[in-house]
C-alpha positions in Angstrom: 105.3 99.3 99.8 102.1 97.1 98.4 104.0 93.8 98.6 104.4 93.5 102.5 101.6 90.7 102.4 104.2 88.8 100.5 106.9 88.8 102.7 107.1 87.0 106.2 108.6 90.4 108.9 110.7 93.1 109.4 112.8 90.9 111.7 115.6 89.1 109.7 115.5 86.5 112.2 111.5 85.8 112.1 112.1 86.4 108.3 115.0 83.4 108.2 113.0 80.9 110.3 109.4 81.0 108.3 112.4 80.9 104.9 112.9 77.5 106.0 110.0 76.3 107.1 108.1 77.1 103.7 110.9 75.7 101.4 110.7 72.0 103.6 107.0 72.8 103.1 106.3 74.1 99.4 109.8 71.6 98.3 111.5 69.7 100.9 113.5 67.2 98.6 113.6 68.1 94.8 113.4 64.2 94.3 110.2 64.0 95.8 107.1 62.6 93.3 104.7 64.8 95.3 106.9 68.0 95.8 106.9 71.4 93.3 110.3 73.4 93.6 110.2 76.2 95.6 111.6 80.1 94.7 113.1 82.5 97.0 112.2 86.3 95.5 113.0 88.8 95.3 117.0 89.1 95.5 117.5 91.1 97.1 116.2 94.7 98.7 112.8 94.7 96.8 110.9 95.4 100.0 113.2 97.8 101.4 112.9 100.8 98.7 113.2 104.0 99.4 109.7 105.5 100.6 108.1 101.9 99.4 108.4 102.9 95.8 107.9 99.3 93.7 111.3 99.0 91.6 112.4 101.7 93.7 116.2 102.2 94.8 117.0 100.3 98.0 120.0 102.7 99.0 121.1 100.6 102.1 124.6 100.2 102.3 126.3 96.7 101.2 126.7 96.0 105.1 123.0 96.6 105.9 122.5 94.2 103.1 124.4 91.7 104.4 123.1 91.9 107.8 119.7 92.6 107.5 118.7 91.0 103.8 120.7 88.5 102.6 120.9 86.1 105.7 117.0 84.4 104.5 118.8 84.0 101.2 121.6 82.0 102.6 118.9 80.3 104.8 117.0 79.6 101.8 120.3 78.2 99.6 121.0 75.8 102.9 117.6 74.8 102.8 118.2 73.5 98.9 115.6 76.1 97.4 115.2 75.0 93.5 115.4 78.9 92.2 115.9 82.1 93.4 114.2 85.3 91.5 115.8 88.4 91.0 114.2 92.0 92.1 112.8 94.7 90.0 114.5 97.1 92.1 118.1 99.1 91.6 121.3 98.8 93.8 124.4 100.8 93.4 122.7 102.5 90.5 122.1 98.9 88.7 119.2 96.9 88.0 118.9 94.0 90.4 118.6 91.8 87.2 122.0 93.0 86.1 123.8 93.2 89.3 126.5 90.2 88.4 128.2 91.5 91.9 125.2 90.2 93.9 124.0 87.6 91.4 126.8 85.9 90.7 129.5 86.6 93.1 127.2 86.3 96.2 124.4 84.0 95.9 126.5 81.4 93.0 129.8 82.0 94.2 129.6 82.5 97.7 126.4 80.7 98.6 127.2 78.1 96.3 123.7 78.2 95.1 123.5 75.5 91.9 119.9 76.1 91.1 118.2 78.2 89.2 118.4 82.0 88.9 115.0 83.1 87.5 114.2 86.5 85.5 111.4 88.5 86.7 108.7 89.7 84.4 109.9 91.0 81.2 112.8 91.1 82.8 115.1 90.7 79.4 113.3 93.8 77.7 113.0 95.7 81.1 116.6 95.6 82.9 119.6 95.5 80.2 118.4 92.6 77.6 121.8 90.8 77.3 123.3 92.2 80.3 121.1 90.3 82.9 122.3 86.9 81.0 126.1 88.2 81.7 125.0 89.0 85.5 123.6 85.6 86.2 120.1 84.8 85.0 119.8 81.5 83.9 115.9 81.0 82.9 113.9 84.5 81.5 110.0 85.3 81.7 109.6 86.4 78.2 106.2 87.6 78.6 104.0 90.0 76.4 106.1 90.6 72.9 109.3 90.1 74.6 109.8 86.1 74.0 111.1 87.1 69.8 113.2 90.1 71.4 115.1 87.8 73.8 115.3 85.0 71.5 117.6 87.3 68.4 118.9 89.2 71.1 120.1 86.4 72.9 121.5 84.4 70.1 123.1 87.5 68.2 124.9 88.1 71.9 126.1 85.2 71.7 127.2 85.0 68.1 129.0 88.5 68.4 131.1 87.1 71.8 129.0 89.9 74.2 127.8 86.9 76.2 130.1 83.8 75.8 128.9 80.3 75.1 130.4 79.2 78.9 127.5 81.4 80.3 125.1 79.7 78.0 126.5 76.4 79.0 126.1 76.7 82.9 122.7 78.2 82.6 121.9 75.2 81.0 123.2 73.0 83.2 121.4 74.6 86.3 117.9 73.6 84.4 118.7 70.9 83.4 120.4 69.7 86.8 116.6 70.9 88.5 114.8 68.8 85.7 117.5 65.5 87.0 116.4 66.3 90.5 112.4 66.7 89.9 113.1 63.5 87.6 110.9 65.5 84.7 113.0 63.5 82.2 111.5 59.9 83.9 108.2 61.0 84.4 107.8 64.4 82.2 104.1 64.8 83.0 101.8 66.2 86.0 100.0 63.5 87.6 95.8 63.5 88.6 96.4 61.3 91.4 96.4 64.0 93.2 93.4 66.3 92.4 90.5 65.4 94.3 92.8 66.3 97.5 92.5 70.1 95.9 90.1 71.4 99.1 89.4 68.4 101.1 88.7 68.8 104.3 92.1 67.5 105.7 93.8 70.3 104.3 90.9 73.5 104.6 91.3 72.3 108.6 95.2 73.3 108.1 94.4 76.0 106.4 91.6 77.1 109.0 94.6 76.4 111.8 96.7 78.7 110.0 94.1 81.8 110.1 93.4 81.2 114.3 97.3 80.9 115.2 98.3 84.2 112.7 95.3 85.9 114.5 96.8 89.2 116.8 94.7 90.0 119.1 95.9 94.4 120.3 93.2 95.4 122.8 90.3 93.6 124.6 89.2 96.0 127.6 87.7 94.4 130.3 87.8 90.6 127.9 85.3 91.4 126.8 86.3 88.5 124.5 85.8 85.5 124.3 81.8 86.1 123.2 79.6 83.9 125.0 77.9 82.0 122.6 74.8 82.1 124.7 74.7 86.4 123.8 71.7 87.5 122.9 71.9 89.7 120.0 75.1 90.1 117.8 75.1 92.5 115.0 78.1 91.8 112.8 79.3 94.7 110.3 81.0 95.3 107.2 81.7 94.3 103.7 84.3 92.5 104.8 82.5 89.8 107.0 80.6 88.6 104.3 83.3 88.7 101.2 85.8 85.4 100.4 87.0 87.8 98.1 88.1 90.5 100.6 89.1 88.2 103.0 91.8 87.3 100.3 93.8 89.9 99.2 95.8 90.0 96.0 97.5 86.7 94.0 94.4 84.9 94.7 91.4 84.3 92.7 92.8 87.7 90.4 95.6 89.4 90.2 94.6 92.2 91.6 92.3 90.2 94.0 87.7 90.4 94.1 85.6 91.2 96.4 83.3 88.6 95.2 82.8 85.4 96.9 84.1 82.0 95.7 83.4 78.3 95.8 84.2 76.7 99.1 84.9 79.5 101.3 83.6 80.4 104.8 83.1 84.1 105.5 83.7 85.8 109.2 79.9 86.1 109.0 79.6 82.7 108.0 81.4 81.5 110.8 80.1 83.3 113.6 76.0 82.1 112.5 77.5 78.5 113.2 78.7 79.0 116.7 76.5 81.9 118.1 73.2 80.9 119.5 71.5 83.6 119.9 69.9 86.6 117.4 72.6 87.5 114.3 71.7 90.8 112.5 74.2 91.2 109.6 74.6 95.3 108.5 76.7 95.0 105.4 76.5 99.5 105.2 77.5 99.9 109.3 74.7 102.9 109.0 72.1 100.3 111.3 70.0 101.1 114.1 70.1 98.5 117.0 70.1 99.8 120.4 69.6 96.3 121.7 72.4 94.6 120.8 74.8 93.6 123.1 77.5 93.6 120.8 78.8 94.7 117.3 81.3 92.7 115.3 83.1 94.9 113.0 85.0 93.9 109.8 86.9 96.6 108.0 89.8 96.8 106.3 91.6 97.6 103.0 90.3 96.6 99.3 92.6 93.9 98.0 95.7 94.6 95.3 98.7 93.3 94.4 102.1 95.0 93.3 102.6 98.6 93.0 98.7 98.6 92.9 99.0 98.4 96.7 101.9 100.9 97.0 100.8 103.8 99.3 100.8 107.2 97.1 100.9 105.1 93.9 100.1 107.3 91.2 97.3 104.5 90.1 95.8 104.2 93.3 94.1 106.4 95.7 95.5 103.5 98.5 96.3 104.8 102.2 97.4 103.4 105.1 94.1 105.1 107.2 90.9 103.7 106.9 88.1 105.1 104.8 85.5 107.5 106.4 82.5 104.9 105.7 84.8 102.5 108.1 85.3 104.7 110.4 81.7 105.6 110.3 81.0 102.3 111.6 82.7 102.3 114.8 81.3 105.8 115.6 77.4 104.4 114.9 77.7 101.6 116.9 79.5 103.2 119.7 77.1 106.1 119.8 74.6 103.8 120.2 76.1 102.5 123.0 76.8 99.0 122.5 80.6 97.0 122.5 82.3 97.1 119.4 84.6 94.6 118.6 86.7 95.2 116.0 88.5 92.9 113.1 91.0 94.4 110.9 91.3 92.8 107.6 94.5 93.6 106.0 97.6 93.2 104.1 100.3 95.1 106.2 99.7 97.0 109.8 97.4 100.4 109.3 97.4 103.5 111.0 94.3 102.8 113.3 95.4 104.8 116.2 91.4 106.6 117.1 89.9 103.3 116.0 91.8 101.0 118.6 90.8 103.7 121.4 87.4 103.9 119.8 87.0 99.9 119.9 86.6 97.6 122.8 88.7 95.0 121.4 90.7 95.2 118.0 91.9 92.2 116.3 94.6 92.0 113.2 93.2 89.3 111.4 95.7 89.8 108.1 94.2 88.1 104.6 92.8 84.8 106.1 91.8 83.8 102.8 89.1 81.1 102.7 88.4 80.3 106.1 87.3 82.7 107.5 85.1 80.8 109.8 88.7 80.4 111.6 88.6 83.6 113.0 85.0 83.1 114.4 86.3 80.2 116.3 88.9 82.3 118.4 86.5 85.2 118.9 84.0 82.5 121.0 86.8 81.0 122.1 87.0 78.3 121.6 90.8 78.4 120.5 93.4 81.3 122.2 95.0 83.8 120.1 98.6 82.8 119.4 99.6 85.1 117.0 102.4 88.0 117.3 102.9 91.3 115.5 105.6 90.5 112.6 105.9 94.0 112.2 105.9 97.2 114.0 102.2 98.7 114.4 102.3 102.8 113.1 101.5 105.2 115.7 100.3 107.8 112.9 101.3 108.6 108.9 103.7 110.7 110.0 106.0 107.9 111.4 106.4 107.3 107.5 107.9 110.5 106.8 111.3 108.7 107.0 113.0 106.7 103.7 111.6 103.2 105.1 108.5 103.9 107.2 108.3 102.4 110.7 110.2 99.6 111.6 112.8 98.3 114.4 115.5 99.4 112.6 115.6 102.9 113.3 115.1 103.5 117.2 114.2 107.2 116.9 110.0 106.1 115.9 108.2 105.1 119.2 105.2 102.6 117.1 102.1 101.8 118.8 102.9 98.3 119.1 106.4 96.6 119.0 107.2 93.7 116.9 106.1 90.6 118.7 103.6 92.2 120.2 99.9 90.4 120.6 97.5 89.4 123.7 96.3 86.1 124.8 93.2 85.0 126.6 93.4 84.7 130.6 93.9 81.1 131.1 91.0 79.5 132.9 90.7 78.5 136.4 
């Protein structure tokens, strides 16, 4: 599944406790002049598809979705989340979009959720038109041709009784109630009060806090990290060292993501210039020749993408979960010349690195830490600790996704090469 990036864990629990901390964070109270409201998505089962297929079916039974998927939801509806979006995927042989059971009777009726149910993309034209107004939806994205389709659609629904004017009603008194509560009707318009805050350096240092404590740090034979600062020759490696772009992943400056660099970023490379003191060679192909060196920093990872772009065995995509033979390439260069590799993953979801962790000295998962990347420089010299812990499950090999949902701690029959929760710290100093 490409989307994993998007989510917070396999672990319903982990999943439940970052639901509510980004809702008080994105939203906290919808009356709020400085807040935007928050939306929970995708309800529910998007990200747990058979074989990771986007829109797939998600074939758990109702219990497993009770237990394992809808307890962030009710998290979320506690926490007063302002919408909730419905899923592209099927359930009990319906569209998510059109699954009144689930839409309705659980998250309005049982939850008591009174804000807004949202539509996904093209959802009218996509999942059953009228129907998903009769399950529940409340506000459409009518996207691409499909805003004159839902419109006549809509109204001639509702003129021949298929939906009734009560459903019309209530969906427009969830909006409108969210408008009361943002108070759009007292002060309708954004303010600019706000917009030289938009990357100050208050909020890049949160931002550079959140890439050192999401840092997991898998191996480091004999610690070899921290780095001295004081070593004499570091060659750092990669594409991915010296790319804002890669270092972001999907839903950022594209759709799809860049592997350019942007305004106002830090790369990896970047960062680790400003803190080492000694000789920095940067190798952007991994094919260099430096015997001297006494270590190699080595960033590799995934290209970014977004959606069923990212989905492994897409039909669009040539997208796997191993790395490419120019990345592994530059492990075997640097370790045949003898010198410590360290290794820095950059990544959207946990890969199937089994040879390259052996290979490596130390291997880090540093995720998609966006623009500062001079954050993970910081913890390799040390002069923060990791703190980060596995969210998910680290693959053994592909064939642990032979199964219907891949790897994961639900099924107790695939031994991964690292647990959830897993990550190393530093040895505290004496």
């Amino acid at each position: 599944w490409g989307r994993v990036y998007e989510a917070f864990s396999e672990s319903t629990a982990i999943t439940e406790k970052l639901t509510r901390a980004s809702i008080r964070g994105h939203q906290g109270r919808l009356s709020d002049s400085k807040t935007v409201m928050a939306t929970a998505k995708h309800f529910v089962g998007d990200g747990s598809t058979e074989f990771g297929i986007e829109g797939g079916e998600t074939t758990l039974s109702a219990a497993e979705i009770e237990e394992r998927l809808l307890p962030p939801y009710r998290a979320a509806v506690a926490s007063g989340v302002g919408a909730v979006m419905a899923s592209f995927n099927t359930f009990e042989g319906l569209p998510m979009h059109a699954h009144k059971k689930l839409i309705t009777g659980v998250l309005k009726e049982e939850m008591q959720f009174d804000g807004i149910v949202l539509s996904d993309w093209k959802g009218y034209s996509r999942f059953g038109e009228a129907d998903i107004i009769n399950a529940g939806i409340d506000m459409v994205m009518a996207v691409d041709g499909d805003l004159e389709l839902f419109q006549k659609g809509l109204k001639k629904a509702v003129e021949t009784g298929y939906v009734s004017e009560s459903r019309i009603d209530d969906a427009v008194r969830r909006i409108l109630r969210q408008k009361f509560r943002l108070g759009l009707f007292e002060n309708p318009y954004p303010t600019e009060a706000f917009v030289d805050k938009i990357g100050c350096t208050e909020h890049r240092e949160v931002a550079r806090q959140a890439v050192r404590e999401s840092l997991v740090l898998l191996k480091n034979d004999k610690d070899i990290l921290p780095v001295d600062p004081k070593t004499a020759k570091i060659v750092v490696v990669g594409a991915h060292a010296n790319s804002s772009g890669l270092q972001s992943g999907g839903w950022t400056i594209d759709w799809q993501g860049t592997d350019r660099n942007y305004t106002g970023a830090t790369t990896i490379l970047k960062g680790i210039e400003e803190i080492a003191e000694g000789e920095v060679i940067y190798d952007a192909g991994g094919t260099g020749n430096h015997p001297d060196a006494d270590l190699a920093i080595i960033c590799l990872g995934e290209p970014p993408y977004a959606e069923f772009f990212g989905d492994i065995g897409h039909e669009s995509n040539t997208l796997q979960l191993n790395l490419t033979d120019s990345h592994k390439g530059y492990i075997e260069n640097y370790k045949a010349q003898g010198i410590p590799v360290v290794v820095v993953l950059i990544s959207g979801r946990p890969m199937v690195t089994t040879v390259e962790i052996t290979q490596s000295d130390a291997f880090i998962a540093a995720w998609l830490p966006g623009s500062e990347g001079d954050g993970i420089a910081e913890v390799l010299f040390g002069k923060y600790n990791f703190k980060g812990k596995l969210p998910h499950c680290w693959p053994a090999s592909m064939d642990d996704f032979k199964g219907k949902y891949g790897p994961n701690y639900w099924e107790d029959s695939i031994e991964p090469l690292f647990p959830l929760g897993y990550g190393l710290q530093y040895p505290s100093k004496k």
